[in-house]
C-alpha positions as CSV (number, residue, x, y, z in Angstrom):
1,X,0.0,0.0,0.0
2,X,1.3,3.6,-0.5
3,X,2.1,6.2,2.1
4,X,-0.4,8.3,2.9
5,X,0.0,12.2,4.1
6,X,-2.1,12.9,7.0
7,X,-3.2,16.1,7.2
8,X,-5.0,17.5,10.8
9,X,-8.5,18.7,10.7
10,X,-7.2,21.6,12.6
11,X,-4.4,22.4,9.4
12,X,-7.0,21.8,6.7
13,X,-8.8,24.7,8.6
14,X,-6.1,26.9,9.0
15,X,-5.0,26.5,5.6
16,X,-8.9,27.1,4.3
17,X,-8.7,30.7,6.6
18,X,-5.4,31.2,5.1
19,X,-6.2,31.3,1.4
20,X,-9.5,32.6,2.2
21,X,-10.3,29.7,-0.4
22,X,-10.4,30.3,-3.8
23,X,-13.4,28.2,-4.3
24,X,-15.6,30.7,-2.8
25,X,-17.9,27.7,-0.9
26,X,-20.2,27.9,1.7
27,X,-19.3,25.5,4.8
28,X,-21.4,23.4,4.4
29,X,-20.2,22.7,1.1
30,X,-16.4,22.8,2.4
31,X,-17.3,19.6,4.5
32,X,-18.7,17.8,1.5
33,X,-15.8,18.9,-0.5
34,X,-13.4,17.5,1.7
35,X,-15.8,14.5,2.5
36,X,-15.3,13.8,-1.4
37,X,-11.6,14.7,-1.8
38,X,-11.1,12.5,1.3
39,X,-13.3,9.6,0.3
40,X,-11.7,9.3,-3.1
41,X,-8.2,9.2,-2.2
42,X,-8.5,6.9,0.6
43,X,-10.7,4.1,-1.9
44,X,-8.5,4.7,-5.0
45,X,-5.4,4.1,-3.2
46,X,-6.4,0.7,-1.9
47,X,-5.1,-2.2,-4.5
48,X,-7.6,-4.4,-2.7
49,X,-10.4,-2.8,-4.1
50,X,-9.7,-1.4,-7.6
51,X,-6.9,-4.0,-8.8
52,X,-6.5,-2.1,-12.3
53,X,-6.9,1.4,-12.8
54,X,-9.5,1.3,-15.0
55,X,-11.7,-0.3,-12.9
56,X,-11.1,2.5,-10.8
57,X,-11.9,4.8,-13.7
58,X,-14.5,2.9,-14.4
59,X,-15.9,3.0,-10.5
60,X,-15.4,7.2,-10.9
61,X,-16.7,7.4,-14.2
62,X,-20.2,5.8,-13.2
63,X,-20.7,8.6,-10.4
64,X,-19.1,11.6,-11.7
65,X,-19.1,13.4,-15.6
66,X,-15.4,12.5,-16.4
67,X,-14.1,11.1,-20.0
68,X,-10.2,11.5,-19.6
69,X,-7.7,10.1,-22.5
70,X,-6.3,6.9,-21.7
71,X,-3.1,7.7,-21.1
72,X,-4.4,9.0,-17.3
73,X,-5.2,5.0,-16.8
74,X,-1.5,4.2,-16.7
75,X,-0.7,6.2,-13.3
76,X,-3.0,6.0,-10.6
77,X,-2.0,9.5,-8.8
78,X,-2.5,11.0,-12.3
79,X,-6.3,9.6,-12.3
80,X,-6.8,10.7,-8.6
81,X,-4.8,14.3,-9.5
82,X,-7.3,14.7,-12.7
83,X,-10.8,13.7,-10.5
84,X,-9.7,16.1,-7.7
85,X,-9.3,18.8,-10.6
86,X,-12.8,18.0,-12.4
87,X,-14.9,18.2,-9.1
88,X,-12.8,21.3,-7.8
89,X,-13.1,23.1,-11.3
90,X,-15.9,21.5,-12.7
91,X,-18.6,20.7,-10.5
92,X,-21.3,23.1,-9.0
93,X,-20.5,23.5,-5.6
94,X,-24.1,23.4,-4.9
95,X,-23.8,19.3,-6.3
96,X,-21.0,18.4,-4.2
97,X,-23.9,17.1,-1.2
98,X,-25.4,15.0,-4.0
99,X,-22.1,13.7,-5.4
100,X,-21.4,12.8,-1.6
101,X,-24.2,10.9,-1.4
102,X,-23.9,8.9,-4.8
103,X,-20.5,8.6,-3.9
104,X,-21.8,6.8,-0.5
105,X,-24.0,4.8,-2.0
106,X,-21.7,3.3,-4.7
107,X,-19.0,2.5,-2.0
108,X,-21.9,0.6,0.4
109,X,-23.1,-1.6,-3.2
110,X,-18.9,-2.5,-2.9
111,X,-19.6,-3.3,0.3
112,X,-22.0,-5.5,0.4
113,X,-20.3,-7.4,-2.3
114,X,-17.3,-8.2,-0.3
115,X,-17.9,-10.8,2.9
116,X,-17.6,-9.7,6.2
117,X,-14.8,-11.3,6.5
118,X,-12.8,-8.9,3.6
119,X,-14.6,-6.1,5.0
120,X,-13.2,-5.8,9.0
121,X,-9.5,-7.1,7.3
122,X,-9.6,-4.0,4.9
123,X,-10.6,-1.8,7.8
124,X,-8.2,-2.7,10.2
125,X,-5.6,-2.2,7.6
126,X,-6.8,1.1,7.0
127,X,-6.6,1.9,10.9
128,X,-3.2,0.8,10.9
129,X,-1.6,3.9,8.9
């Protein structure tokens, strides 16, 4: 699995008071931003889960309106770089609670595909770093 940056709640906040943030968002829309950004780099970094990149794509593609070149399928931080930049750019922010909730929903349909079993491992290993 790859390193991951962890990043305080506390910092993200400082940093969004910093920059006084260039996506002019409400709060409420900040959360589900970073509930998004968060969600999808945690899921796309885990082999377990998306084996090949294009299922990934594929997984992304279904929930949000992406239709990147192929080249992007080769690297996986590339994909994750590119979806950040579509819903950051993109999106409405006014969408981002409905994308969050698609989002959910797709990830709970994975879910209840795995077994149990699978399930607690991958969680645990998630805990770990």
């Amino acid at each position: 699995m790859s390193e991951r940056i962890y990043i305080s709640k506390n910092k993200i906040n400082q940093l969004y008071e910093q920059k006084n943030i260039d996506l002019d968002i409400k709060d409420i829309e900040y959360e589900y931003y970073i509930i998004l950004i968060s969600t999808i780099s945690l899921i796309a970094n885990q082999k377990k889960i998306f084996r090949k990149n294009i299922e990934l794509y594929n997984f992304l593609k279904d929930i949000f309106p992406i239709d990147y070149k192929k080249y992007i399928l080769s690297n996986r931080s590339l994909l994750i770089g590119k979806i950040i930049k579509t819903i950051t750019k993109e999106i409405d922010k006014e969408d981002y609670e409905n994308y969050a909730n698609i989002l959910n929903r797709k990830i709970n349909d994975i879910i209840s595909q795995m077994n149990k079993n699978q399930y607690v491992q991958f969680l645990q290993e998630v805990n770990k770093k």
